[in-house]
C-alpha positions, 0 to 999 in steps of 0.5 A: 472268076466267077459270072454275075449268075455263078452260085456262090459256093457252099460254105459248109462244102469245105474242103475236108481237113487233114489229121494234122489240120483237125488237130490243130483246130482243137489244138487252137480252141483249147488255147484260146480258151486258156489251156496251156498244158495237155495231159495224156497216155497216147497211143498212135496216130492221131493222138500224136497229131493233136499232141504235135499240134498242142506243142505248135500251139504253145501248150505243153505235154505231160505223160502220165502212166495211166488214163484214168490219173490222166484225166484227174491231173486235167481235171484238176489242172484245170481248176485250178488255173481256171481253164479247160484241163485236157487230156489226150488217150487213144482209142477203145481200152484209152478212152475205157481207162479214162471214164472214172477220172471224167467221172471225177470232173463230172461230179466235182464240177472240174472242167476237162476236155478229153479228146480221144481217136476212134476206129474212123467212121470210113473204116466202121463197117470193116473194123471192129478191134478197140471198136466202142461206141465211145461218145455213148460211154461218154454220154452219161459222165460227160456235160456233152460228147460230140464228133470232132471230123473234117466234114461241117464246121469242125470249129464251131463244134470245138468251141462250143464243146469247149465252151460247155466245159467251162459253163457253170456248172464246169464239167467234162466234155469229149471230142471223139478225134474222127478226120473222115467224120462229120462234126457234130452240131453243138449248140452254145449254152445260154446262162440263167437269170433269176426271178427278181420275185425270187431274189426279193423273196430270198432277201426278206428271209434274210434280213428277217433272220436273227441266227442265219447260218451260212453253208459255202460250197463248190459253185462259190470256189471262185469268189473269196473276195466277194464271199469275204466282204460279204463275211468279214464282219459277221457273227453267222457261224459258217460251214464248208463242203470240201471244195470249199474249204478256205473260202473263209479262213480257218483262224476266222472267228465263224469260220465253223469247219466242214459241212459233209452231211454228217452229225458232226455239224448238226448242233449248229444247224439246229440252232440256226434260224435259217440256213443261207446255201451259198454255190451248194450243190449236195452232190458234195453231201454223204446220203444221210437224211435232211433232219434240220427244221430251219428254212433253205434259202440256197444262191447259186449259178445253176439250179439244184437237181437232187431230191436230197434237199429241196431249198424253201427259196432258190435263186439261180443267176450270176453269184457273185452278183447275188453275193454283193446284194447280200451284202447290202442287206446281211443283218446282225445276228444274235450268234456269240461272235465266235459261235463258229470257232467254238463249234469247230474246237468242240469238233476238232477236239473230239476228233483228237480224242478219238483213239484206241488208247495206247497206239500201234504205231501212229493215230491217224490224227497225229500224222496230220497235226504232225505234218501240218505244223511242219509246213507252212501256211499255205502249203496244198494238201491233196487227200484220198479217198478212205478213211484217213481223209476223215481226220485229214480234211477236218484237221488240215488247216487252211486260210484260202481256197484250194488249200486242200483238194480232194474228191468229193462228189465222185469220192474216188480213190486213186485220186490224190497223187494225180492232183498232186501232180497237177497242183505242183504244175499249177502252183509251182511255187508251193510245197505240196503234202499228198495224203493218201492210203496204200490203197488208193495209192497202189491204184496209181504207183505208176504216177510216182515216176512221174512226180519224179521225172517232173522233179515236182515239190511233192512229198506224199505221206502214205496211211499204210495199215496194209488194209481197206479201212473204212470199208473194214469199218463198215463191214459187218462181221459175218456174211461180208467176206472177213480179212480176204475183202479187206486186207492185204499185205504189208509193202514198203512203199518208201522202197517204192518210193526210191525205185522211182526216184524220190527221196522215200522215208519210213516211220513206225511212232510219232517221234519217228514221223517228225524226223523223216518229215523234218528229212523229206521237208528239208529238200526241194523236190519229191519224197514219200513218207511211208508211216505205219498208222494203227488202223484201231483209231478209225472206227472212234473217228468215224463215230465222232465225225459221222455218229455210231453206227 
């Protein structure tokens, strides 16, 4: 017992925790946080133990083949059940491996934890095999890294990293896993509020416009309802980034398709007397000019930090607040009311048209509509980088968000399989249809086993024209490397496909495409759809999306 003069002891004299205490303390904090699944390539030691101690938690394990599908299953787990997605890879080459789909979460705005082992810092001095400074590899993708270790508060430093990758803007953070470090001090995240001059400057521009058109990006995902109110009656054409998509549904009246930077959306824009940004970030926007005269008014929940567009009034808080005030004061507007459905039916039909005349194979147009009017609404469609996603992200329909996935500020390839994986996991009881390039697909055919080992409702439809597409397009006819930088061999990848257990099909003409997709449709559980596209029709569809080159 302690005297009546006895110090009381240190609190942060703790006694040092073990591997498997430390372990379920981040284990504990991601739960709390609403994590239920942790994906992963582990290696040995402590990886297990945080793995052990995820399952003692009450969270579930997903083995993937790679890291960098890993962290993008997370990532996009995450988002779409609106909690930390984590992940779990070793030290040194794991953690090297997972830096691009934590690039992904990084520029998509996707809230991942990944916690990784590191040579420990008792042994630093003598160990210098899979030794990286891996918290400053993590520095520039992530929203913060920090030391996870038994010295310190190991648990307040969980939580507040935790809770930095569930802040707006979400993103990824990481947790080097080190029992014989001290925790790093982290500081908790205070949110913006407005300027109340700034929100009445944006609200007179508002009321006072008479051709307003709406942009709805990233930050507005998570707020259909309010988004809808504030829309539901409204003549103002209305334009959506990627992420966006299904925020106002495509059989709406000004609902007016994609807004990525490019031409194909410029004649509205033109027209606009101004133009209301809401939850925009223009790290979704290709690198064109800003050409558009109208002024900016850009709502959003964090502030924009690229010179690419510089709003005349910006007003950073609480968006669904800002939305609900919108909607007290949204004014008529002399917009035709189906001035966004016309826009997009001009759009799509150019789109559509866009061929090379008699085609070698199947246009690129015709595998989407195809596979479009064999699933029903409301099925996910998950998209690859390259240049199929030119027609698929145009010409897939959606009447909600999250109907298609796809990424877009990073615009990796290599990404569409793993967010299958995580789409089929969140949303278990949708069809989900993966569009991707043999391309981007040979970068993750490892995930194929694990679409079949899950026994998930997947069927990926694969672009195959044995070549890098778009990068063909762009390249220019001398001096850039000619067929040897873009071409490859041909592969059948429903064979592939098979060998890892799927139902795999193969399609060389559009009559052929309805039958394996009536076939792979028609069964619950995984199929691939391997069709030959004719690669001629990409050069037309990029010119009528994104102008001549």
């Amino acid at each position: 017992m302690r005297g009546p003069h006895t110090p009381a002891p240190d609190a942060h004299a703790r006694r040092p925790m073990s591997s498997n205490e430390l372990a379920a303390t981040i284990a504990e904090a991601v739960a709390a946080a609403g994590a239920d699944t942790v994906f992963g390539m582990p290696g040995g030691g402590n990886n297990l133990d945080f793995i052990g101690a995820a399952e003692a938690a009450g969270l579930r394990f997903v083995l993937a083949h790679a890291e960098t599908p890993a962290a993008m299953m997370a990532s996009v787990y995450g988002d779409l059940t609106d909690s930390p997605g984590v992940c779990v890879v070793t030290r040194g080459p794991g953690a090297a491996s997972a830096v691009n789909g934590v690039a992904n979460a990084m520029l998509d705005r996707q809230p991942l934890v990944l916690v990784t082992d590191t040579v420990s810092a008792a042994d630093a001095e003598r160990i210098a095999h899979q030794r990286l400074d891996q918290r400053a590899l993590y520095a520039p993708v992530t929203k913060r890294s920090a030391t996870a270790g038994s010295g310190g508060d190991a648990g307040v430093t969980v939580r507040h990293t935790v809770g930095a990758a569930m802040s707006l803007p979400r993103g990824p953070v990481h947790l080097d896993f080190d029992p014989s470090a001290t925790s790093s001090p982290t500081p908790s995240e205070i949110a913006a509020e407005p300027s109340p001059d700034t929100v009445d400057d944006a609200l007179r521009l508002i009321s006072q416009a008479k051709r307003p058109l709406v942009l709805l990006g990233v930050g507005a995902r998570g707020l259909a309802g309010p988004v809808r109110t504030l829309l539901a009656e409204s003549a103002a054409p209305t334009l959506m980034t990627y992420r966006a998509k299904g925020l106002v549904p495509d059989s709406w009246s000004n609902a007016a398709g994609l807004v990525t930077g490019a031409t194909t959306e410029a004649p509205l824009l033109h027209a606009a007397d101004l133009i209301v940004m809401i939850g925009v970030d223009t790290v979704e926007f290709i690198p064109n000019a800003w050409p558009y005269q109208a002024p900016v008014v850009s709502f959003s929940s964090w502030p924009e930090t690229s010179p690419y567009l510089r709003p005349d009034v910006e007003v950073v808080g609480n968006l669904e607040k800002l939305v609900t005030e919108l909607s007290q004061i949204w004014p008529a507007t002399t917009w035709p009311p189906d001035a966004g459905n016309r826009h997009r039916d001009d759009e799509l039909a150019r789109l559509c048209a866009a061929t090379p005349g008699t085609p070698e194979g199947v246009t690129p147009q015709e595998v989407v509509l195809r596979t479009r009017a064999a699933v029903p609404t409301g099925t996910i469609a998950t998209v690859d980088a390259g240049a199929h996603m030119l027609p698929a992200t145009s010409l897939w329909t959606t009447e909600d968000v999250d109907e298609l996935i796809i990424s877009s500020g990073l615009a990796t390839m290599g990404f569409a399989v793993p967010a299958a994986v995580a789409a089929a996991l969140a949303r278990p009881s949708r069809r989900i249809v993966c569009f991707t390039g043999d391309g981007g697909l040979g970068m993750c055919l490892g995930e194929l086993e694990t679409i079949s080992r899950l026994g998930l409702n997947v069927t990926i439809v694969v672009f195959n024209d044995s070549r890098l597409s778009l990068i063909a397009i762009k390249a220019k006819p001398d001096g850039n490397g000619g067929e040897n930088a873009i071409g490859y061999g041909e592969t059948d990848f429903a064979q592939i496909g098979r060998g890892y257990g799927l139902a795999g099909f193969s399609a060389d003409s559009a009559d052929e495409l309805d039958t394996a997709l009536a076939r792979a449709l028609g069964q619950h559980g995984p199929s691939i759809v391997d069709v030959r596209v004719d690669s001629r029709a990409y050069g037309e569809v990029l010119a009528a999306i994104r102008g001549k080159r």
